[in-house]
Every structure is written in C-alpha cells, then in structure tokens.
C-alpha positions in Angstrom: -136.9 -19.2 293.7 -137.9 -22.0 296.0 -135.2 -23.7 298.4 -133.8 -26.7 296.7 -134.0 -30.3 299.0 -132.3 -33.4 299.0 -135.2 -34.6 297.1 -134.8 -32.4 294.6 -131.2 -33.1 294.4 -131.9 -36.4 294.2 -134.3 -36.0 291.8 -132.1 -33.8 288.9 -129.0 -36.4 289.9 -131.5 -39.4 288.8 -133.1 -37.3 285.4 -129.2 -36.8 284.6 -128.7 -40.5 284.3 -131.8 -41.5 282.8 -132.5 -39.1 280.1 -129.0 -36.6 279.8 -126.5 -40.3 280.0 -129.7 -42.2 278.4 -128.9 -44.8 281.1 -125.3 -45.3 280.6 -122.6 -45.8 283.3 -118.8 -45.4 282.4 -119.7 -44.6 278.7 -121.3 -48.2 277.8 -124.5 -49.5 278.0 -124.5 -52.4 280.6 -126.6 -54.1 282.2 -127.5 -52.7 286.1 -126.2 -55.4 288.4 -124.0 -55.1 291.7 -120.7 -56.9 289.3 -121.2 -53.7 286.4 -121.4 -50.9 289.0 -118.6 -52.1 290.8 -116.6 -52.3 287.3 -117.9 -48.9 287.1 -116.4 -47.9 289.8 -112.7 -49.7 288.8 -113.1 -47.6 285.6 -113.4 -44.2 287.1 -111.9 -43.9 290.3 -108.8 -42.9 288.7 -110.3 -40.6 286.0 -112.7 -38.2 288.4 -110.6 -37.6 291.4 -111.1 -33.9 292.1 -110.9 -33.0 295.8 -114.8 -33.1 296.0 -114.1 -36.2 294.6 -112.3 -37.7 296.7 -114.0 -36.9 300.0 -116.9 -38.7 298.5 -114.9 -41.7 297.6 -113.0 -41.6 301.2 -116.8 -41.4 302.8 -118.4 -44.4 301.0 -115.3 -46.5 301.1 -114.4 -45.6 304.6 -110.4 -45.1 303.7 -110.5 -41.5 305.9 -106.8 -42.8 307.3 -105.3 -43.5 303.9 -103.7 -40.1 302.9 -103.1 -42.5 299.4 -105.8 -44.8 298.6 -105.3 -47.1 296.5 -109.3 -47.0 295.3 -108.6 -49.9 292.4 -107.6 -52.2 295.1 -110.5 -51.3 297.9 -113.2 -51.3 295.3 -111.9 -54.7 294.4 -111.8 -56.1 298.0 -115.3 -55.5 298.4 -118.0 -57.9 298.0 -120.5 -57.0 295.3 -123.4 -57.0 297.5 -122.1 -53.4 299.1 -122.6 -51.8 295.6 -126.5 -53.0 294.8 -128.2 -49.7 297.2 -126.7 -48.2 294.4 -128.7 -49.4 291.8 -131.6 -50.2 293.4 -131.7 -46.4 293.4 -130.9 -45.6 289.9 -133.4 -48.3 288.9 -135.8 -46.6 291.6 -136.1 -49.0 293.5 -135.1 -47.4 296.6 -136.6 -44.3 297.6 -134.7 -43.1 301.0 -131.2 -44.0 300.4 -128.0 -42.5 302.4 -126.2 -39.6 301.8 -123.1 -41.1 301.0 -124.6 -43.6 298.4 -126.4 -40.6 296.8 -123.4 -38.7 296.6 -121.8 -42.4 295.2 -124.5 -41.6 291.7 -123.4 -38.2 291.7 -120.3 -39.4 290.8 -120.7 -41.8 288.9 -123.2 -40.2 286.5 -121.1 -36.9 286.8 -123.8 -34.9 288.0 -122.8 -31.2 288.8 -122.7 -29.4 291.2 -121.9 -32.1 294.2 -121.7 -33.0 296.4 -125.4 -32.1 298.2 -123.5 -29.1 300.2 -121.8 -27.2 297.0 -125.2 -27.7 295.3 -126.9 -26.0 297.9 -124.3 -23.1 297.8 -125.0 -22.6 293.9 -128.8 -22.8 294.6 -128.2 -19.6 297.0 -125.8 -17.9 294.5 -128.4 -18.2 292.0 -131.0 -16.8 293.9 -129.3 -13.6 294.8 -128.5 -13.0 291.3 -132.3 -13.3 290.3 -133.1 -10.9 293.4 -130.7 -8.1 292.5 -132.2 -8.4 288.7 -135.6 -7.8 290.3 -136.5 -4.6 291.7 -139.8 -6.0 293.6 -137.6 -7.5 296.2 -135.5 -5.1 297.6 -137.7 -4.3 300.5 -137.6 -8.3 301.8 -134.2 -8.5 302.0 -134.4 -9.7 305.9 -136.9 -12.6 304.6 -133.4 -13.2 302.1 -131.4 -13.2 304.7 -133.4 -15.1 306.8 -133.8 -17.8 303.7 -129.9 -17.8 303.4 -129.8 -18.2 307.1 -131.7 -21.7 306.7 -129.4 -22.9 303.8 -126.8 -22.2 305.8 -128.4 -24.2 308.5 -129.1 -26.8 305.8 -126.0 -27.5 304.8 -124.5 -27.7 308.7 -127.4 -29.9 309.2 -126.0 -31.6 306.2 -122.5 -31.5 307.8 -123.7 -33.0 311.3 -125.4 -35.8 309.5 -122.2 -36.8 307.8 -120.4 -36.9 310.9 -122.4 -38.9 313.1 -122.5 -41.3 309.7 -118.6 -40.9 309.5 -118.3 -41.3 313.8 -120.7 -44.8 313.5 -118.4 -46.2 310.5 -115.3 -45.3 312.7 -117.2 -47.4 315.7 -117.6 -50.0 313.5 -114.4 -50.3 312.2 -112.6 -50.3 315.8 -114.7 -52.7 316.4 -113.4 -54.7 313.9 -110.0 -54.2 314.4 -109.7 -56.4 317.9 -110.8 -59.2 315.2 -107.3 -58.1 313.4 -105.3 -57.7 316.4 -103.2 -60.8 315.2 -103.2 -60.0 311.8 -101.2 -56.8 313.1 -99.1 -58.7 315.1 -97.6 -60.5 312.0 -97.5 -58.1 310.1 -95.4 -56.2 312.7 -93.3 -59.1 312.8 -93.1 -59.2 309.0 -91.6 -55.9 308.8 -89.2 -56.7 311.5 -88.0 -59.3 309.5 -87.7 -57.4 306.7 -85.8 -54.4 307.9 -83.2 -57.2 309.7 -82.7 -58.8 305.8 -81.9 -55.2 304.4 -79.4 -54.4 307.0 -77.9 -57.8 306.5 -78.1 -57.6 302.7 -76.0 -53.9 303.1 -73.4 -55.3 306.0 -72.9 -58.4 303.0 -74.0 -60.8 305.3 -76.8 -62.3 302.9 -75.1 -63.1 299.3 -76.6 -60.3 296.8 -77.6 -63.4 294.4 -80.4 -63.8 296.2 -81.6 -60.3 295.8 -85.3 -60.5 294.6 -85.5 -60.2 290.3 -88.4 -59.3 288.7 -89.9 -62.3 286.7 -91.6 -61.8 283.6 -94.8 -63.2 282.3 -95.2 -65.3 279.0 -97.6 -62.7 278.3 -95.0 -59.7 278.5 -92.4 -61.3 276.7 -92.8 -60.0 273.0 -93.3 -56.3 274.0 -90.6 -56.3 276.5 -87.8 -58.2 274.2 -88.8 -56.0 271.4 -87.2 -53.0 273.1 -84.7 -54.7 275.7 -82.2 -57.2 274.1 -81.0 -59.0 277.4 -83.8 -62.1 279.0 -82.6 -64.8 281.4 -84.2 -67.8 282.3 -84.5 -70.6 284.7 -86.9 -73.7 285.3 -89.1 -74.1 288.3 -89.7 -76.8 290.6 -92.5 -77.9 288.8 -90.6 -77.7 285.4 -91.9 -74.4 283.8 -89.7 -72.1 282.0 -89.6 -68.6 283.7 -88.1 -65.6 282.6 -86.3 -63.3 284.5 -85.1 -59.2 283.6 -81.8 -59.4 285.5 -79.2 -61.9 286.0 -78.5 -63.9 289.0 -79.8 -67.5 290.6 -83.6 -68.3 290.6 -85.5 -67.1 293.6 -87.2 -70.4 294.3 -84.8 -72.9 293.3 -81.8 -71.2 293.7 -80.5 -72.1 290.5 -78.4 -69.9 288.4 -80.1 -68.1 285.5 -79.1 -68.4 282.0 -79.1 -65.9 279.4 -81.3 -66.5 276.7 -80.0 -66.7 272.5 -80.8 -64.5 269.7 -82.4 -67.9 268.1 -84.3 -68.2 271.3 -85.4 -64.0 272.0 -86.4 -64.1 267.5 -88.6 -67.7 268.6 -90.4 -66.0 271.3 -91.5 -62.7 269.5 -92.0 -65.1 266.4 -94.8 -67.7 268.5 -96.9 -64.7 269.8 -97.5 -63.0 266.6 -98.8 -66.2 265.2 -100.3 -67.7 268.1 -104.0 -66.1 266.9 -103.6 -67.4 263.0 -105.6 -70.0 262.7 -107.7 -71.7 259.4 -110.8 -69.8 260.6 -113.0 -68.0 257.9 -112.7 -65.1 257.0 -115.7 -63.8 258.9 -114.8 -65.3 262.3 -111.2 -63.3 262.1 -112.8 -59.9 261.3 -115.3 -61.0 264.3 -112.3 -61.5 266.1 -110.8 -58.0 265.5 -113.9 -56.0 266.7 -113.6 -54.7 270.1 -115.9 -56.9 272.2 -113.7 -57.5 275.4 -114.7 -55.2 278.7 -111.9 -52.5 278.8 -112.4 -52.3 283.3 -111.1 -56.0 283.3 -107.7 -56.3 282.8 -104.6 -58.7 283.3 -102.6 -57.9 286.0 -99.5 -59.1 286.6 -99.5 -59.9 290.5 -103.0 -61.8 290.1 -104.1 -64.5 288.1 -107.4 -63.8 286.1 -110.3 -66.2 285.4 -113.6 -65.2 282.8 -116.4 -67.6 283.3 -119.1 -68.3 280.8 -121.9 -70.3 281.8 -124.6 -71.2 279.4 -127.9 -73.4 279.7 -131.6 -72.7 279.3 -132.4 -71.7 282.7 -130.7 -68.2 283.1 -130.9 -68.1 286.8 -129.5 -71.2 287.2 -126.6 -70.0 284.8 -125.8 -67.1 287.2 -126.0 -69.5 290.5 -124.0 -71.8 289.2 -121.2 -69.8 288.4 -121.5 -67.5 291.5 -120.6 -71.1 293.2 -117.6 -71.8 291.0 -116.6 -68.0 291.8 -116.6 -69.5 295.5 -115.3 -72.6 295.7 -113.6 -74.2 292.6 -111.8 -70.9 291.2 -111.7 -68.7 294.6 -107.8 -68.3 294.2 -108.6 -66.2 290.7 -109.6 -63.0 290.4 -112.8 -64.1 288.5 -115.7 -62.0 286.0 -118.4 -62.6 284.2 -118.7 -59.7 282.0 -115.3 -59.8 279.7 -118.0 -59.6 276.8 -119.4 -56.5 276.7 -123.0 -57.1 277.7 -124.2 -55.5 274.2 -121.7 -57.6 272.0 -122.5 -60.8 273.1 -124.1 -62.6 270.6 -125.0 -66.6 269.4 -122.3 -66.3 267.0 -119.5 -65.6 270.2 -121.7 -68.2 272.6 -121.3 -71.2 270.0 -117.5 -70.2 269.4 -116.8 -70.5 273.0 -118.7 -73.6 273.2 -116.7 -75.6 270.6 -113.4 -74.0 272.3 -112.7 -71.5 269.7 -111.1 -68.7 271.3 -110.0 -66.5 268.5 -113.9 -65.1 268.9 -112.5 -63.3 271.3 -110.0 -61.4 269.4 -106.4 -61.2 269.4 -105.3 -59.1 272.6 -107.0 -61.6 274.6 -104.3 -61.8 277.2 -104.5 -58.2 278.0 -107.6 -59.5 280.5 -106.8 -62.5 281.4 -105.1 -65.6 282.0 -107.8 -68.3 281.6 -111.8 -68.5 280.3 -113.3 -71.4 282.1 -116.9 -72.0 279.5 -119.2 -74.2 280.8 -123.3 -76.0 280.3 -125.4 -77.3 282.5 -129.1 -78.4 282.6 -130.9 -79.8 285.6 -133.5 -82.9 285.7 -136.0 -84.0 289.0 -137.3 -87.3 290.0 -139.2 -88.2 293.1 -137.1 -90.1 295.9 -137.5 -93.7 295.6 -136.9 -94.0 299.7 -139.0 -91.0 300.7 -142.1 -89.5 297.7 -141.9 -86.4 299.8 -138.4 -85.8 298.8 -137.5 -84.5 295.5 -134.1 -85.2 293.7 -132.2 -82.7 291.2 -129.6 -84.0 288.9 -127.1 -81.0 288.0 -125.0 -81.7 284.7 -122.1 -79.4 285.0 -119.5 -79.7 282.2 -116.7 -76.9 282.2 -114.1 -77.0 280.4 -111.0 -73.7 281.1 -108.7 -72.6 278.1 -105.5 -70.6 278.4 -105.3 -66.9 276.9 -103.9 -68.7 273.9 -106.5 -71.3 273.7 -104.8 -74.3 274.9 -107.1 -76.5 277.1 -106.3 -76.5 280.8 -106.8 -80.5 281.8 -106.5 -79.9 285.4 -109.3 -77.5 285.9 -111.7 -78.7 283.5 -114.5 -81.3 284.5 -117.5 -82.9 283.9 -119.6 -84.0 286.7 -123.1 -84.7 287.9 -123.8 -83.3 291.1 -127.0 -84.5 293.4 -129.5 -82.6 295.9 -132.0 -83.4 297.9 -135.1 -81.3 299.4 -138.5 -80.8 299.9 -138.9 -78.9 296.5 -137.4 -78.4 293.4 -135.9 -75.1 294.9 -133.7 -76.5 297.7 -133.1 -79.8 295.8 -131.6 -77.7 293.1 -129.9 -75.4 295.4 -128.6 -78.6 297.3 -126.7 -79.9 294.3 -125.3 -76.6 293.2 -123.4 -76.2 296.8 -122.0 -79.6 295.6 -119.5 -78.1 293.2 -116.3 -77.7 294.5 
C-alpha cells in the first residue's frame, strides 16, 4: 500500500463532507458563508473537545496560553472574514490551504483519524498488518522499514511545519501586545481596585447593601418565579422596572428594593403565557410552533441580541445594507442574520415580518433574542444635474425593530433616504449605503 499525503488527506476529509455529510455542517443544511461556519463553529466547540481536539482548536484560534478557553467567546470576537479560507476550501475553491485550516474541516466534518499526524500513524499500522498477511514481503522488510522511516520523517516534518506556524503567530501576537500595553495597565489597576473593595467590604468599611445582586431579565421571570417564591424590585434612573433575586438597595440608584406580591409574582407568570395568543388563524399559529429559529443563536443574558432582516429585489444590496447597519446603527448588539434557518425561510415568514407579525416566529422567541430589526430598501439613479458625469443613487431604507414580544421599538426604527454620489452606479450606490448611521 502506497504512502498516504496531505493531498490525499485532504482529499478523503473533503469526499467525507460532500458525499458521507451530503454537504451538511453542524447537522443542518446551510448555506456556505463566513456568518454559518462561524455558527458552526459556536455549535460545536463545546460538543467535540477531545484532546486532539483541542490542540486543533488552540492552533487555529491561537489561545496556546489559556489552559481554559473559553472557545464560545473567542469564536465570537472574531471577525467573520477569518473563517471564509475555510469554505473556500470545502467549496474547492482553494486548493493549497494551511495546515491548521485543514485540520479546522477535519473537525468540523468529523473526519477520522486527525489530525494529519494520527492519520499518518494509522496509514503505517495498516500497512504492516497487510504485510504480515502476505508472505511475498517478508524478504523487503528493510524497504518497510525504510518506508516507516519516511513516515516517521513525515510526520516530524509535519511537526516542524506546525511550529514555525505556531512560533510566527506567537511573533505576531507580541507584536501586538505593545498595541495593549495600556489596556494592561488598566486592567492592572482594575484589579487593584477591586481586591482594595473586598478587603474593605470584609473589615465592614463599605456598607454590605451595596454588595452587587444579581438582576433578573423580563425574559427569565416566569421560569425563575415558578420555582423560587421570593422577587424584589426597584426602578431605574430611566424609569424601568427591574427585578432583583436578593434583597437589599438598587445598585445604580441606590434605592432600597421592594419585595414583590403574590398578586404581582401570579401577574407576571400570567402576561408571559399569553403574550404569544393572538387572533391569528389557525395556520399562522401551527406555523408558529414549527421549529424554524437557528438553535447556535441564543439569548444571553450579559449581551443584548439583535436579528436583522433585510428584504428588497436586489439581493446584494440586501446583504450590504445590513452588513452596514451591523456596523454602525446596531454595533452595541450582538447582531445575525440567520435566526431563520436558511431552509425554512419562506414567503409566508418574509410577508409576516413585513407587516410586523412576530408570532411567525414562534413562541420561544426570546430564547434568541431581544430585538428583530426587519427592514426594505430599493435604490433609484439619475444623472447629476451640476456634473452629467456624476451619477446619483437614491437609497430608500425603511426599518422598523420589534421587541421579542412584538412591541415596536420607536427609537430605533426609521425611515430614511440616503444619497451617493460617484462616477458609476457602483460607487454612487456604495456612497449612499455608508450613509446609514
């Protein structure tokens, strides 16, 4: 049996997603863009974390210092652009890509053996078995060994590569961190601060009332009160009722924190059952009930989550559009554009969201996220009236953002017409989309 290659590892890694996984990442079918294989990537990093695994992981995500990574939060740091090598090459676009994003699709698809050097190992295994079962080859066995030899070599070869990949990342990264050297600074300060509270706090110097309370989320509040009878509240400087697990005074404000009533706790449970009853028909609430929503996007309590739906015509402009609002108008969220599954949406879901009917979206809504911002936009060209060779593009935006319940948010929606100017449709267009703040 022939020496196996990188090539043909690449090759078997590459037949295992296209034909064995019939083109499917994470269990889904989804469309291949740098946003799904990064969700990908969400999903399973905490699922396929064998110690192979991880090494992989710790090599493409440079985390080599963190005994603990926290992979959810790195993946979700990066920008999306680090993920499309990846599939460019399970598209085959990309012919000669590195060893750490091959070893990335390994993973991913769950090809086995990996990584390269444990596939090599088995290749050798295998071909000593075949040799002892064939009695032809027992007078070449220093050609065998000589064969293993160059494995051997292969894989330290292998090895060496990897290092000097490993050593140039480490370069880069030191590098980088004379960029942070004030970042560090405050933080050091930070924790200096911090350690000075806690010793206060234990010598009673700072009052115990203002020891930090964990604040509950309107979402939370019907699970949590239907096992816990005690809920306090308090109002915040901007008026909103907040909900606190512990007694004591609000941690902004300052105020003291009330206990909630049993007419209260029995009004709260009450509004979120109802909240998704509506007088739609009957075939928009079984719509409602199917599970269309992205399970790799979900609501987290520290962040506050956006879903953005853009619709018009021109497809491309749909996606530039709403990287801009990603950028600029909702840069504070943490934003997606794929809490549809990509094979459920439909024109049925796309009108719903258009006339502001949530419920489409089914009833556990909140799990993923706070808001869904839904939006149109068309854009028109006329000749400059100052200049012919100029061209101007008329962008009509209209968005409009709902709450997980489907209350419309006021402050963040808008409708607006933004202008560009250029030389061609092209940059005139482009022009007005950098427009939308």
């Amino acid at each position: 049996m022939e020496q196996k290659t990188i090539e043909d590892y690449k090759r078997e890694i590459l037949h295992k997603f296209n034909v064995i996984e019939n083109k499917k990442i994470a269990g889904y079918e989804s469309e291949l863009t740098s946003v799904s294989v990064r969700d990908a990537c969400i999903y399973l990093c905490d699922k396929r974390i064998d110690k192979v695994d991880i090494e992989i992981l710790n090599r493409f995500f440079n985390c080599h210092n963190n005994t603990q990574p926290n992979y959810r939060e790195i993946i979700n740091s990066l920008d999306k652009d680090k993920f499309k090598p990846i599939w460019q090459f399970l598209k085959g676009d990309t012919e000669s890509p590195s060893k750490f994003r091959i070893e990335l699709v390994a993973w991913l698809v769950d090809f086995n053996p990996r990584p390269y050097a444990k596939y090599l190992k088995k290749t050798l295994d295998d071909n000593e078995i075949s040799e002892e079962n064939d009695l032809e080859l027992k007078e070449t066995k220093k050609l065998d060994f000589d064969k293993k030899e160059d494995i051997v070599n292969s894989v330290n070869d292998l090895n060496i590569e990897f290092q000097k990949e490993e050593t140039n990342n480490k370069i880069e990264v030191a590098v980088k961190s004379k960029v942070g050297f004030k970042i560090t600074i405050t933080l050091i300060l930070t924790a200096m601060l911090f350690l000075v509270y806690s010793i206060a706090k234990s010598t009673h110097f700072i009052s115990k009332d203002v020891e930090v309370i964990r604040k509950i989320s309107t979402n939370e509040l019907p699970d949590y009160l239907r096992t816990n009878q005690m809920l306090w509240k308090g109002t915040s400087n901007s008026g909103t009722m907040e909900y606190f697990t512990t007694s004591g005074k609000h941690p902004v404000t300052g105020k003291n924190l009330t206990l909630i009533s049993k007419e209260e706790r029995e009004e709260i449970i009450k509004e979120k059952e109802i909240i998704f009853k509506t007088k739609e028909s009957k075939n928009d609430i079984e719509l409602a009930e199917k599970t269309i929503l992205n399970p790799s996007f979900k609501n987290r309590t520290n962040s506050k989550e956006m879903a953005i739906f853009v619709f018009g015509e021109d497809i491309q402009l749909n996606r530039e559009v709403i990287s801009q609002l990603q950028s600029s108008k909702f840069s504070n969220y943490n934003t997606t554009t794929n809490l549809v599954l990509p094979n459920e949406m439909n024109k049925i879901i796309k009108e719903n969201l258009l006339s502001g009917n949530m419920i489409v979206l089914g009833n556990t809504l909140y799990r993923h996220t706070d808001y869904i911002c839904v939006g149109n936009t068309n854009s028109t060209f006329r000749a400059s009236t100052v200049n012919s060779q100029i061209t101007i593009c008329d962008l009509k935006l209209n968005i409009t953002v709902y709450d997980s319940k489907g209350n419309r948010q006021k402050s963040l929606s808008k409708s607006n017409t933004y202008i560009g100017q250029g030389f061609t449709k092209q940059e005139a267009q482009k022009n007005a989309i950098k427009r939308i703040k």
